[in-house]
N, C-alpha and C positions, 0 to 999 in steps of 0.2 A: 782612193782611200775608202770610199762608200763600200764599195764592190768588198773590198777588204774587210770590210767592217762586218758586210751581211755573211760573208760566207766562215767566217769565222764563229759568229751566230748561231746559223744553221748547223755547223759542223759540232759546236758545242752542246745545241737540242739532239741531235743525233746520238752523240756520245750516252745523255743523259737518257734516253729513250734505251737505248741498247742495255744499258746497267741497269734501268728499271726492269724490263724483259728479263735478263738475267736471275733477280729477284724472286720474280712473281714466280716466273718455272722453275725455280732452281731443285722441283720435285722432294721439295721438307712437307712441304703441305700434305703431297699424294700419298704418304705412306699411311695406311690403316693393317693395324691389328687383328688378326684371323680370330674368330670369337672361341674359346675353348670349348671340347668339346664339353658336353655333360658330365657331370660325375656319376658316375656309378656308386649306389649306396652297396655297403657290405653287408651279408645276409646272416652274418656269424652272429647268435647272441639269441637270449631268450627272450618269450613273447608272449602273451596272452589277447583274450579278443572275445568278441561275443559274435553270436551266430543267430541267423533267421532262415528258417525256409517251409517249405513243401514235401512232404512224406507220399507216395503213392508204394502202401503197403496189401497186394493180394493175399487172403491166406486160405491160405485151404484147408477145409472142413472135411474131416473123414468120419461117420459111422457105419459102425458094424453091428449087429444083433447077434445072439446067440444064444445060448440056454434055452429055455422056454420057448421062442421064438423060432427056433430047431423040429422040437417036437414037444412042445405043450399042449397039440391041442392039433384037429386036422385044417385049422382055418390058417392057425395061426405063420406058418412058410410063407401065404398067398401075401399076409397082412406083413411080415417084414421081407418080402420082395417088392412091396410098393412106399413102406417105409421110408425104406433106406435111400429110392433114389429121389424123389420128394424132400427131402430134405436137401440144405443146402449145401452146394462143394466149397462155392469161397465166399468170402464177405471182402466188401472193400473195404477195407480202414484206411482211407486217405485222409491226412491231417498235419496239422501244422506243426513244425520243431522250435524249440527255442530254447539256448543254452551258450556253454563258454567253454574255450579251449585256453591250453599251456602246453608250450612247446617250445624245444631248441633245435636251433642250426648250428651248421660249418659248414665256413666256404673256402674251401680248393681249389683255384683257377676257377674255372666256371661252373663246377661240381657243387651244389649243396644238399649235404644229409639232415636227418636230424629225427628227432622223435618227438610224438606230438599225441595226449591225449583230449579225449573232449565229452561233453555230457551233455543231454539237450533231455528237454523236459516233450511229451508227443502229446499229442491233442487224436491219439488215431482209434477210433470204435469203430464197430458197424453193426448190427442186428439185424436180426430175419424170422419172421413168423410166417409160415406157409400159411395159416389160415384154415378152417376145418377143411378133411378131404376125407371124402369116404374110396375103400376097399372095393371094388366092383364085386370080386369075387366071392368077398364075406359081408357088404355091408355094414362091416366096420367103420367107424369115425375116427380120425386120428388129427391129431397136430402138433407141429415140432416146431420149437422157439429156440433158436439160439443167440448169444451174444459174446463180441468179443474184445477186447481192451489191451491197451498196451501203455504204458506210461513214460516210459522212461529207456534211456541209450546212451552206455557208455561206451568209445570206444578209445585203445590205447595202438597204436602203432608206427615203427617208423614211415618215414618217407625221405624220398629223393625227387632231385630236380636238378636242371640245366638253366641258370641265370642267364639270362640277355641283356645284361643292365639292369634296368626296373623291373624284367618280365621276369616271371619266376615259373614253367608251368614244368608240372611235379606227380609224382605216384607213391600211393602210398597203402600199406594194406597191413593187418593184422588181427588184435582180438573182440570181439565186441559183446555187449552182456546189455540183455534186457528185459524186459517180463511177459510174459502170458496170463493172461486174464479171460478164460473162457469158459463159458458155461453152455449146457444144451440140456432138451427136455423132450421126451415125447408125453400128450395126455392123450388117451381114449376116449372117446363124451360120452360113446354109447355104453358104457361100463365103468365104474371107477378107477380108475386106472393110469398111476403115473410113474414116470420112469424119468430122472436127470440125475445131474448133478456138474460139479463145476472143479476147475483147477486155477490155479493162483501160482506162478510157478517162476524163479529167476531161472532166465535161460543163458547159457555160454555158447557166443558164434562166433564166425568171422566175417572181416571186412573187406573190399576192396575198391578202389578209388581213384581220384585222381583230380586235379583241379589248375585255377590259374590264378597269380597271386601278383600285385603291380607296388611297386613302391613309391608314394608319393613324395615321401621323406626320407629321411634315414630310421626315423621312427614309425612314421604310419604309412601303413600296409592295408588293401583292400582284397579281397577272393573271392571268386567261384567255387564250388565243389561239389563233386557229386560223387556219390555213396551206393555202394550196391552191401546189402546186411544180408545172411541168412543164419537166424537164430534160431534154425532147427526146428521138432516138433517138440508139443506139452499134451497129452492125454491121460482121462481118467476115466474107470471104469463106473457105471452103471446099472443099481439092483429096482426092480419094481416093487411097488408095494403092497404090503400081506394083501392077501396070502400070493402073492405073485413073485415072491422073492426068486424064481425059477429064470426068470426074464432078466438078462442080464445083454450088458451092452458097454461097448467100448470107442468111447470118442475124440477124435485127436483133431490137433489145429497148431500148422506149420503155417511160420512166420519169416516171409523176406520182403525187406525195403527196398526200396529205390529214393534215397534223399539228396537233394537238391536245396542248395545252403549258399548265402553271402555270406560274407564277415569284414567285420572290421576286426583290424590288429594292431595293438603298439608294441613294436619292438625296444626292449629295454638298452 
C-alpha cells in the first residue's frame, strides 16, 4: 500500500512538472516584434532658412593706358610699359556671406525638383597700393591704388536631387546678380599728376552648384552648399588732369566666387 502510495506521488509531481514545462515553452513569451523601419520624411512643400559661410572671391584687375600715354611725350610709352604691369592683376576679396533663402519641392518616387531663391549680404573687399616706384628709364615716380567691394548676391534657380530617405544631395544652377564696387588711380609725385576714377555697377551672372541636405524631421532640414558665381566684368574709363586730359585709360575688374554655405531650413 506504501509503495502504492509513493508511486502514485511521484507519478502525480511528474505529471505536474511536465504541464509546467509545457507552460513556460509554450513559445508566447519568445515572439518579438521586428522594429519598423524609419519613415522617410516627404520632400514635397515649401521652405525657407538662413544661411552662413565663407566667400573665396579672386578678381582680376585689368589696366590699360592709351591716349597721351601712346605718344604724349618721348618718355612717356617707357612710363606706361612699367605702369601697367606694377599695378595690380587680382585682389583677394575673401569674406563672409550671410543671408536667407525660399524655396519649393516635389517629390516623385525618389526624384526631387524644385526651385529656390536666395540672397546673402558679403563682407568681400580687398585693396592694393603699390607704393612709390620710379620709371628706370625716365625717372619718373608713379603710384597706383586700387580698391575693390562687393556687397551683396542674389541668386534664383532650380534644382534637383535623388532622396535616400533623409539624404537629399542635389544640383542646382541658374541666375545670379550682384555688384561691383571698383575704383583705381594712378599719381605721378614727380609732376602733378593724376589719373582715376571708379565704377559702382549691378552686375547679371550665373550660377552653378550643388550640395547636401539631411532631414532631421519632417520639418527641419540642415545643408551644405557650395557655389561657383561668375558676375562678369565692370569697367570704367579714365581722363588725367588739365592740362593732361590726352592721358586716358581704361580699367576693368572681373568678378567670380567660390561660396561655401550651411543652412538651417524649416519646411512648411
Amino acid at each position: 500500500m506504501k509503495k502504492a502510495v509513493l508511486t502514485l506521488t511521484i507519478f502525480s509531481a511528474l505529471v505536474a512538472l511536465a504541464h509546467a514545462g509545457t507552460e513556460q515553452y509554450s513559445g508566447k513569451e519568445m515572439k518579438q516584434v521586428a522594429p519598423l523601419p524609419p519613415a522617410c520624411p516627404t520632400w514635397t512643400g515649401f521652405y525657407a532658412g538662413a544661411f552662413g559661410g565663407y566667400t573665396f572671391a579672386p578678381t582680376d584687375i585689368n589696366l590699360n593706358l592709351g591716349g597721351g600715354w601712346l605718344n604724349g611725350g618721348s618718355s612717356d610709352p617707357f612710363d606706361k610699359n612699367f605702369i601697367e604691369p606694377a599695378s595690380p592683376r587680382d585682389l583677394d576679396t575673401n569674406g563672409a556671406e550671410l543671408g536667407g533663402l525660399l524655396g519649393y519641392n516635389y517629390q516623385f518616387n525618389k526624384w526631387v525638383v524644385g526651385l529656390e531663391g536666395a540672397g546673402g549680404y558679403l563682407w568681400q573687399r580687398d585693396s592694393d597700393n603699390t607704393g612709390i616706384f620710379t620709371v628706370p628709364t625716365t625717372d619718373n615716380t608713379y603710384s597706383v591704388a586700387s580698391s575693390f567691394k562687393t556687397h551683396y548676391l542674389v541668386t534664383v534657380g532650380p534644382r534637383i536631387g535623388y532622396a535616400f530617405c533623409k539624404w537629399l544631395p542635389y544640383i542646382t544652377g541658374g541666375l545670379a546678380v550682384g555688384d561691383i564696387d571698383f575704383e583705381q588711380g594712378i599719381t605721378q609725385h614727380n609732376l602733378f599728376f593724376h589719373e582715376r576714377g571708379s565704377v559702382t555697377d549691378t552686375q547679371v551672372g550665373w550660377m552653378i552648384g550643388g550640395g547636401l541636405e539631411y532631414a532631421f524631421t519632417d520639418h527641419w532640414h540642415a545643408r551644405l552648399h557650395y557655389q561657383y558665381v561668375d558676375l562678369g566684368c565692370a569697367d570704367f574709363n579714365s581722363v588725367g588732369t588739365a592740362p593732361f586730359q590726352a592721358y586716358i585709360g581704361n580699367h576693368e575688374a572681373c568678378l567670380r566666387e567660390h561660396n561655401v554655405t550651411a543652412a538651417i531650413i524649416f519646411k512648411f
